[in-house]
N, C-alpha and C positions, 0 to 999 in steps of 0.2 A: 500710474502710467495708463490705468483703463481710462481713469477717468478725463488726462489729457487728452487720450485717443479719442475719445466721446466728442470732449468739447472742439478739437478739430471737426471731428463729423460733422458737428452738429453749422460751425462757421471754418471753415476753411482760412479766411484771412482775420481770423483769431490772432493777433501777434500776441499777446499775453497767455495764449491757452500753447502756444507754440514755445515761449517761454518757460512756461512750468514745464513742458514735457521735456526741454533741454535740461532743467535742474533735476528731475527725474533721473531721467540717462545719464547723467554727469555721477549723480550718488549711486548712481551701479556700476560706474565703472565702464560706461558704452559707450566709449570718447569719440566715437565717428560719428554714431547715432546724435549722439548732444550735439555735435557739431554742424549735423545739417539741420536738428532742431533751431539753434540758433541762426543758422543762415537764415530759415525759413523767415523769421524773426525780421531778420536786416534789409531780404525780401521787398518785408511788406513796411519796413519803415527804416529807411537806412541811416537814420541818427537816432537808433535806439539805443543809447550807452550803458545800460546793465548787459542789452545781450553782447553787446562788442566788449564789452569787460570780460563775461563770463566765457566768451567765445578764446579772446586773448590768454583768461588762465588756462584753457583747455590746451591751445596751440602750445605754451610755456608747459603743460604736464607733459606736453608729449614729444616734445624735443624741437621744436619749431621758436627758434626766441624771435625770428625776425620778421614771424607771422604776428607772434605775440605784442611785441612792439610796434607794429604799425597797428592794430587795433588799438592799445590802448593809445595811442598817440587820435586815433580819432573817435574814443569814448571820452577822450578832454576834449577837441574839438566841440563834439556833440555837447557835452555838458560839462563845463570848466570845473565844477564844484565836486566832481567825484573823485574823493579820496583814494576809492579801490584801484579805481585805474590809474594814477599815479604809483602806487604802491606797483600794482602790476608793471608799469612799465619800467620803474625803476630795477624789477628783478627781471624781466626781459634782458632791459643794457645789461647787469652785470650777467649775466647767461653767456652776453656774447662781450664781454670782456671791453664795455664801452663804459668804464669806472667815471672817468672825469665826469660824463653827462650822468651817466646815475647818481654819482655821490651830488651835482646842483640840484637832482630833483627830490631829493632826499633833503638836503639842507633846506630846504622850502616848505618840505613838509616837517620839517625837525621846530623849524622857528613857528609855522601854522600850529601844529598841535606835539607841544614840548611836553607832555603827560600820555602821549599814544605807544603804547609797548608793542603795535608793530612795526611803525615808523624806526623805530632804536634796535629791532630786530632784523630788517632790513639794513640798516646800516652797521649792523655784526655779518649779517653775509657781505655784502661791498667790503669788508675790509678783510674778512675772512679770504672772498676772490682775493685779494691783492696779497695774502698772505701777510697779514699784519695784523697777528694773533692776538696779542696783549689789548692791540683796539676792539679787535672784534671779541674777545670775552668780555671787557670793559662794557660792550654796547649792549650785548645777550646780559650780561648782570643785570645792566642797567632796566631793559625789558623786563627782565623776570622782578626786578623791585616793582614795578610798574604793574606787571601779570603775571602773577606765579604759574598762570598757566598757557602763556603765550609760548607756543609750538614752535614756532621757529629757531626763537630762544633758546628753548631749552634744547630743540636739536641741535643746537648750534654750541651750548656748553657741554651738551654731551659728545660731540663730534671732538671739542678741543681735549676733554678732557682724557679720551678714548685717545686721541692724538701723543697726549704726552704722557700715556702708560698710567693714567690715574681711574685702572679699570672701575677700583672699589667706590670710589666718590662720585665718579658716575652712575654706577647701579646704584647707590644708598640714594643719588635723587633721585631717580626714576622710582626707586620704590618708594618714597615719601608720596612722588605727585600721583600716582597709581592708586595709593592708598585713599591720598582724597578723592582722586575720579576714577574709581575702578572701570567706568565706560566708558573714558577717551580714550577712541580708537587711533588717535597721533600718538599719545604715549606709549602705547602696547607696539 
């Protein structure tokens, strides 16, 4: 963070030294601080689409889907090719319970990249929102075949299986993926 603040000092309309210091603040947990980092970002170049991604999952952590959604809806504008912010907006819509248009932006990205385990994890929540268990474990499996270590996933089979009283098989994978990554801070 010192050294963001430096390279601000030093240029002011730094959009990239503004950038890092929003990634900074975001991995502390200073969700208002990143967020005027990123503005500052959008400022000085307003089709920046990492900071309108990163800006949009910020708004999505903090209870805001329909801020969420409209950035990333213009980090595709900005630059049609980025995955994140389709993934982002697709979790936006299901935030606010807008399934039909997330599950199309999801099928898009399911048929683009049919080997991506967070694309199939997102679409274990879309159908988790909808309450349609059996698909959405089906989808988290299928994730975690994909990435045994894809997070969503696996919070997402651990969420079902917490759901349907299967405390012990729950904890027995958490403690298997713990044991390969005792510092992922998503499993702990």
């Amino acid at each position: 963070l010192a050294r963001t603040d430096a390279a601000i000092a030093v240029d002011p309309s730094s959009a990239p030294a503004h950038f890092a210091r929003g990634r900074v603040l975001a991995a502390q947990t200073k969700w208002n601080e990143a967020k005027d980092a990123y503005n500052a970002v959008l400022r000085l170049n307003p089709r920046a689409a990492g900071a309108q991604v990163e800006l949009s999952k910020l708004h999505l952590q903090t209870g805001a889907p329909a801020s969420a959604v409209a950035l990333a809806g213009a980090a595709i504008t900005s630059d049609p090719r980025r995955v994140d912010a389709r993934v982002i907006l697709a979790r936006g819509l299901i935030a606010r319970g807008e399934y039909a248009q997330a599950e199309s932006v999801l099928n898009e990205l399911r048929a683009a990249l049919p080997q991506a385990a967070t694309v199939h994890a997102q679409i274990g929540l879309l159908h988790l929102g909808k309450r349609e268990t059996a698909k959405a474990m089906a989808a988290f499996l299928r994730a975690l075949e994909l990435d045994p270590m894809e997070i969503d996933a696996v919070h997402g089979v651990v969420t079902l299986d917490l759901a349907a009283g299967r405390q012990a098989e729950a904890l027995g994978r958490l403690r298997t993926l713990i044991d390969r990554a005792p510092g992922n801070a998503g499993l702990r």
